[in-house]
C-alpha positions as CSV (number, residue, x, y, z in Angstrom):
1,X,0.0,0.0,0.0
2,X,1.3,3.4,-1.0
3,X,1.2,6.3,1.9
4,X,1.4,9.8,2.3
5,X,5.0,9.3,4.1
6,X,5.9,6.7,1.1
7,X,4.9,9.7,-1.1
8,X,7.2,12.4,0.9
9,X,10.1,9.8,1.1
10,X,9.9,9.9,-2.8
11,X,10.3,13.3,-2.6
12,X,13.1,13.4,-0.7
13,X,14.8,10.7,-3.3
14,X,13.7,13.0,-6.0
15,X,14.9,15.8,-4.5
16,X,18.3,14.2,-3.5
17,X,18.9,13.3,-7.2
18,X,18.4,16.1,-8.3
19,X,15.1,16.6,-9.6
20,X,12.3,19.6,-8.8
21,X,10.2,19.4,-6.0
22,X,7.6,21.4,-4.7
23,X,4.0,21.7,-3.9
24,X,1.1,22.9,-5.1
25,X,-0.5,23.9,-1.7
26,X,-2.0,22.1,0.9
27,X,-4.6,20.0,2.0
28,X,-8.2,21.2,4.7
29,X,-6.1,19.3,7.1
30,X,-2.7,21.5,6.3
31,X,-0.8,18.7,4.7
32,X,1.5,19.6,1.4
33,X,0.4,18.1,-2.1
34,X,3.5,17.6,-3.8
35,X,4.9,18.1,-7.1
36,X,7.6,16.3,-9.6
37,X,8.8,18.4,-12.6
38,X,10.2,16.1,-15.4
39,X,11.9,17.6,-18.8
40,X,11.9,21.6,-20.3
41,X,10.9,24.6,-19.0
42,X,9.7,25.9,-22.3
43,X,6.0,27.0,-21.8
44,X,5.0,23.9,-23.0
45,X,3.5,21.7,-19.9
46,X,1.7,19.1,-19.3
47,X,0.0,18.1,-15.5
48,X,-0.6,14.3,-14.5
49,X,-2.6,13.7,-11.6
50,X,-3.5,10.7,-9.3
51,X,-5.2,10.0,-6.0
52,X,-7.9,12.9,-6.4
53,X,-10.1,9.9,-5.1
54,X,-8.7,8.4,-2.0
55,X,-9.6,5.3,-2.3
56,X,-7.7,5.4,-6.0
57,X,-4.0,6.0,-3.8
58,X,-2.9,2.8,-6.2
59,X,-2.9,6.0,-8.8
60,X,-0.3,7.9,-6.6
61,X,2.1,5.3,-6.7
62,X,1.4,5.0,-10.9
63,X,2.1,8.9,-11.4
64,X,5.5,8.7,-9.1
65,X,6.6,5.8,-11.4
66,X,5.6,7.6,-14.6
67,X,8.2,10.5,-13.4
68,X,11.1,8.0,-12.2
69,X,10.5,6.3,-15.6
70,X,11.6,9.8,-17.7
71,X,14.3,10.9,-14.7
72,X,15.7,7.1,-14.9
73,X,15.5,7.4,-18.9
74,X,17.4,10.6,-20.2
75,X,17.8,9.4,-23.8
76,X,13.7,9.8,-24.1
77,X,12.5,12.7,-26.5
78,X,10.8,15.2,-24.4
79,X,9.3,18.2,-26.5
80,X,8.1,20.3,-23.4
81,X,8.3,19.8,-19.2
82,X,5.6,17.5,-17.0
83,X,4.2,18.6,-13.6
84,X,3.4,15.1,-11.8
85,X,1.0,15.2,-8.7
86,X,0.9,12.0,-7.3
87,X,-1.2,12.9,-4.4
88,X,-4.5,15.5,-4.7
89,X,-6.2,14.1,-1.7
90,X,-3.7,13.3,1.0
91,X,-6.0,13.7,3.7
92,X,-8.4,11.5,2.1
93,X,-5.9,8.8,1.4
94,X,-5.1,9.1,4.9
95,X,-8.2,8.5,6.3
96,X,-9.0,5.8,3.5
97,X,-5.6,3.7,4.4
98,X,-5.5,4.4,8.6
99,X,-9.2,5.7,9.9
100,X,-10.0,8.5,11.9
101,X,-6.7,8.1,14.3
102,X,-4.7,11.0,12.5
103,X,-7.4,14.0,12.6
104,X,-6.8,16.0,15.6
105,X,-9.9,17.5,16.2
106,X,-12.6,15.2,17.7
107,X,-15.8,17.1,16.1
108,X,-14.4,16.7,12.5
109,X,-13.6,12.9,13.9
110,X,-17.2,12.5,15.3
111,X,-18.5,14.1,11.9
112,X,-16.3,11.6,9.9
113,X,-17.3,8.7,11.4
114,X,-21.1,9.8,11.4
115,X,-21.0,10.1,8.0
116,X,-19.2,6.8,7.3
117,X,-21.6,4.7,9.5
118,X,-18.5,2.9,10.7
119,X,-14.6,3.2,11.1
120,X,-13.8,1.3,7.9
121,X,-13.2,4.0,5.4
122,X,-11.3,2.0,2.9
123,X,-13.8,2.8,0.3
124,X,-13.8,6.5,1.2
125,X,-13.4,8.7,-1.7
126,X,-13.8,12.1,-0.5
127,X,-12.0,14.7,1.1
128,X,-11.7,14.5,5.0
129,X,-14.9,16.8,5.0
130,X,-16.6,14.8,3.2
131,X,-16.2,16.4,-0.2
132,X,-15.7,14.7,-3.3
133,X,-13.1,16.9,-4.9
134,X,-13.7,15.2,-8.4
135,X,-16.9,17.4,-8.9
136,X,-16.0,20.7,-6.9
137,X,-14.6,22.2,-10.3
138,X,-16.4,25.2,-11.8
139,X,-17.6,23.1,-14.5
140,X,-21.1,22.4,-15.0
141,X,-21.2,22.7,-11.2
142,X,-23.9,20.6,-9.0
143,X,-25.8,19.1,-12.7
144,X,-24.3,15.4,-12.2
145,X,-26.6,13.1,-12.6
146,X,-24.6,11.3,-9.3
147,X,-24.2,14.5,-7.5
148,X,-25.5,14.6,-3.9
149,X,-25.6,18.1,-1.7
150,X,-24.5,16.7,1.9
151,X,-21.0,15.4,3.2
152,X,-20.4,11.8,1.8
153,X,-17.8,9.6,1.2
154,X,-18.2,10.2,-2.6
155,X,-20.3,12.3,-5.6
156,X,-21.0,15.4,-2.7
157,X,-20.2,18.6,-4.8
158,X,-19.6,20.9,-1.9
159,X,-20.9,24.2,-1.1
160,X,-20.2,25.8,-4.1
161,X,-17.5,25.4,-6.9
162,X,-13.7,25.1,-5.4
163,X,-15.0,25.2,-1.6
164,X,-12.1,22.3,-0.7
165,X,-8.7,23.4,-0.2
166,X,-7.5,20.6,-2.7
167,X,-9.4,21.9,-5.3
168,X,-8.7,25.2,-5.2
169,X,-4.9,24.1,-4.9
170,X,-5.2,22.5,-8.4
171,X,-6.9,25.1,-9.7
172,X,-4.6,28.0,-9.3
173,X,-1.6,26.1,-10.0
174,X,-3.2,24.8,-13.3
175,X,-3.8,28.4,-13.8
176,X,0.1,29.2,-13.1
177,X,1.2,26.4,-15.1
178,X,-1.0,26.9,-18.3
179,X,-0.4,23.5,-19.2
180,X,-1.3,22.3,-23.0
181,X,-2.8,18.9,-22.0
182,X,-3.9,17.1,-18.4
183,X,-3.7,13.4,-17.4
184,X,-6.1,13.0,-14.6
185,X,-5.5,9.0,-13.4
186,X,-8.3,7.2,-11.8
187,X,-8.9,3.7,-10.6
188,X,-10.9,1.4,-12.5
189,X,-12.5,-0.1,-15.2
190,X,-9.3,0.9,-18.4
191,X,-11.3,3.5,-19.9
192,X,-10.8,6.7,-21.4
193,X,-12.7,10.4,-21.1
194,X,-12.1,13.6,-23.1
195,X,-15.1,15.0,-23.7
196,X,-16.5,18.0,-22.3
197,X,-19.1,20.0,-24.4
198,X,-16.3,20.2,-27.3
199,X,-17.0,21.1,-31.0
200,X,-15.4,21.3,-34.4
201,X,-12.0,21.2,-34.5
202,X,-11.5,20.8,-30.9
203,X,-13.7,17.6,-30.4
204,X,-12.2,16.2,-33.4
205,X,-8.3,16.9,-32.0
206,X,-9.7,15.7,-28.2
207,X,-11.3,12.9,-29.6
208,X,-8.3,11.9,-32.2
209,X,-6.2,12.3,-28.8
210,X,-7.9,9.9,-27.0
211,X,-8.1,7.0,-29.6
212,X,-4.2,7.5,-29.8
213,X,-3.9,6.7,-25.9
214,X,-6.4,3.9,-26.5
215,X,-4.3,2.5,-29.0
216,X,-1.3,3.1,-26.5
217,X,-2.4,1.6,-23.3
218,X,-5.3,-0.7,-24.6
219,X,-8.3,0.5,-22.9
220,X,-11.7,1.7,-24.1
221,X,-12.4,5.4,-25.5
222,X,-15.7,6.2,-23.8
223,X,-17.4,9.2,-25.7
224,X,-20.4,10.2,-23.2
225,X,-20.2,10.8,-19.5
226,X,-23.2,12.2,-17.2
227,X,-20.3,13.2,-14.6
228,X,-19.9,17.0,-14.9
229,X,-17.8,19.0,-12.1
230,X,-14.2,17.3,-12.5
231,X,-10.7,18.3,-13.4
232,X,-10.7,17.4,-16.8
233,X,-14.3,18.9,-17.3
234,X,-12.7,22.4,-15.9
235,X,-9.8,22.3,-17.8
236,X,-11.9,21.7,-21.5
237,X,-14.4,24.3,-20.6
238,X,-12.0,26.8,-19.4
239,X,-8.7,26.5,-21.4
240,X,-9.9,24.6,-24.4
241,X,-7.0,22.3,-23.8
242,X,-7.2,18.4,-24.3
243,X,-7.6,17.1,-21.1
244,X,-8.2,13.3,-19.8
245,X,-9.6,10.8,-17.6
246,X,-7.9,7.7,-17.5
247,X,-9.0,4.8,-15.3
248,X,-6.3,2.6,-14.9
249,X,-7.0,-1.4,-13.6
250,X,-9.5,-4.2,-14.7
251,X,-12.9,-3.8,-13.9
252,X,-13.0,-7.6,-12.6
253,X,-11.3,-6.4,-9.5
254,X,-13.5,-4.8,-6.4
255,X,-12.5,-1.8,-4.7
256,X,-9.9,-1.5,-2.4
257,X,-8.1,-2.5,-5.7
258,X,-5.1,-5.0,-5.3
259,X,-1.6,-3.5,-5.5
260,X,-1.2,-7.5,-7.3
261,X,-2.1,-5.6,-10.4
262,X,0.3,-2.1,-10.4
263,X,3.0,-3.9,-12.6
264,X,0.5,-4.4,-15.4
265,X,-1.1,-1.0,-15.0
266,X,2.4,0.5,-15.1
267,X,3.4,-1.1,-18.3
268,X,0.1,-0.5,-19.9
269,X,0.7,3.8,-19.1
270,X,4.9,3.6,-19.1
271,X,5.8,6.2,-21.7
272,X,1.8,7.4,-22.2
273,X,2.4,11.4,-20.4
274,X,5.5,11.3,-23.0
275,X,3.9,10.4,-25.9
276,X,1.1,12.4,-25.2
277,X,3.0,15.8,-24.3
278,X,5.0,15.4,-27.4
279,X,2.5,14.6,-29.7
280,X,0.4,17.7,-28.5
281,X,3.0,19.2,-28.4
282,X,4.6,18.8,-31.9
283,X,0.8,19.4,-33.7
284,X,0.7,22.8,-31.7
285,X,3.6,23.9,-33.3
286,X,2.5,22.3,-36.7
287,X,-0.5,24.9,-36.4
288,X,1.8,28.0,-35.9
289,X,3.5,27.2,-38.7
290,X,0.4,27.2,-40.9
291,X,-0.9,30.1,-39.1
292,X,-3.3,28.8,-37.6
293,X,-2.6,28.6,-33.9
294,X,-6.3,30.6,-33.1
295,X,-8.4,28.0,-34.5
296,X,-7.8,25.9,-31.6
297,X,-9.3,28.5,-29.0
C-alpha cells in the first residue's frame, strides 16, 4: 500500500537526485500536495494527476513511477516539461488507508465517522470533510446526474465550486502552469474520457487524442459521461485544452483494488504522459507554422 510518508520519502529521493520538487499547496487538514517536474521549461506543460479519489491511492504510486521512468531514462525525446502530482487528496488517502486516528480535532472525527456509518473507510473517496473533490470544479457545477448536496464519502459537490482546499490548490496552479494537455489517473475499469461539451476542430483533436492513448495503453475510448464537475471537465471548458480521464485497472477487480495488479497498469501507461505531451506538443507547433494557432481556441 502506498502512503502519504511513502509519497514524501519519494520526494526526498527526488529531491536528492536532483530533480524539482515542490508543492502545489496544501490539503483542509494542512498537509502539502506535492509536485515532480520532469523535462523543459519551455512553456509547453503538461499536469498528471492521481489519487484525487482516496480510495484510488494505487494511482499515486502509478504517477510517481511515470516521473522516475523519464528521470531514470534521459535518452527519451521530451518536446516540453511535465508537472506530476501523485497525491491531490492526501487527507483522504489518509483517512481511507489508517481511519479517523490521524485527525486532531474530535468534532471533525465525530462528523467523519457519522457520515461513514462505521470506522472502515477504505472505500472513502472524498476529502476529510466529506467532499468529493472530483466534482467541486467550476464546471457544470452541481448538474451530475450522481451529485448529492450533503457530506459523503463520494459524488457530494460541496458548497459551491472550489469550496475544498485541494481543489482550489489545483486550480490555481493549473492556472500558473498553463499547461497544454492534463492526465487525470483514476482507478478502475481501463477507460478513457475527453469529452467535455467540445465542438469542431476541438472535439475532433480531443477525440483523435484519445483514440491515440487507447491504442497506446489498450483501454476503451468512452465518448459520453453524465459526470460534470471534475478536473478534466474544468480544464476543457476553461482552457480549451485536451484534457483526460484515464482509469487505470481491470474492472474484474473490487475496490480496495489489489496492488497485485500495479506492474501491469504500469506497463500498460509507461511512456503514455511522453507520448502524449510530445504529440500535443509537436501538432501545436504544426498549427503555428500554418498560421493557424487561433483556431484551436
Amino acid at each position: 500500500m502506498f502512503r502519504y510518508s511513502d509519497l514524501l520519502y519519494e520526494m526526498q529521493l527526488f529531491c536528492r537526485n536532483g530533480v524539482e520538487t515542490g508543492n502545489i499547496g496544501n490539503s483542509e487538514l494542512g498537509q502539502q500536495i506535492p509536485y515532480i517536474f520532469v523535462g523543459k521549461k519551455n512553456c509547453n506543460y503538461m499536469i498528471v494527476q492521481g489519487a484525487i479519489h482516496a480510495r484510488e491511492h494505487l494511482t499515486a504510486l502509478l504517477v510517481v513511477n511515470l516521473a522516475k521512468h523519464l528521470v531514470k531514462n534521459p535518452q527519451l525525446s521530451l518536446l516540453g516539461g511535465i508537472y506530476f502530482v501523485p497525491m491531490v487528496n492526501p487527507d483522504g488517502v489518509r483517512l481511507c488507508q489508517e481511519g479517523v486516528g490521524f485527525v486532531g480535532d474530535k468534532q471533525r472525527k465525530s462528523n467523519l465517522l457519522a457520515i461513514n456509518g462505521n470506522s472502515d473507510f477504505s472505500l472513502w473517496k472524498a476529502n476529510v470533510d466529506g467532499v468529493d473533490l472530483n466534482v467541486n470544479f467550476d464546471a457544470r457545477w452541481g448538474e451530475g446526474a450522481e451529485n448529492c448536496f450533503c457530506k459523503s464519502s463520494q459524488n457530494y459537490v460541496g458548497k459551491y465550486p472550489f469550496s475544498a482546499r485541494e481543489t482550489r490548490a489545483l486550480a490555481e496552479f493549473t492556472c500558473k502552469i498553463k499547461p497544454c494537455v492534463t492526465l487525470s489517473y483514476h482507478l478502475k475499469g481501463e477507460e478513457i474520457y475527453w469529452e467535455f461539451g467540445q465542438t469542431s476542430h476541438r472535439r475532433y483533436r480531443d477525440k483523435r487524442y484519445a483514440q491515440a492513448i487507447s491504442n497506446y495503453t489498450g483501454y476503451k475510448v468512452v465518448s459520453l459521461s453524465d459526470s460534470v464537475g471534475g478536473y478534466k471537465d474544468w480544464c476543457v471548458e476553461k482552457f480549451h485544452i485536451p484534457s483526460f480521464t484515464v482509469e487505470v485497472g481491470n474492472d474484474k477487480f473490487a475496490h480496495p483494488f489489489p496492488y497485485s495488479q500495479f506492474n501491469v497498469i504500469f506497463q500498460q501507461n509507461a511512456d503514455l504522459p511522453r507520448r502524449l505531451l510530445n504529440t500535443v506538443v509537436s501538432d501545436n507547433e504544426k498549427l503555428k507554422e500554418a498560421g493557424l494557432a487561433d483556431v484551436l481556441r
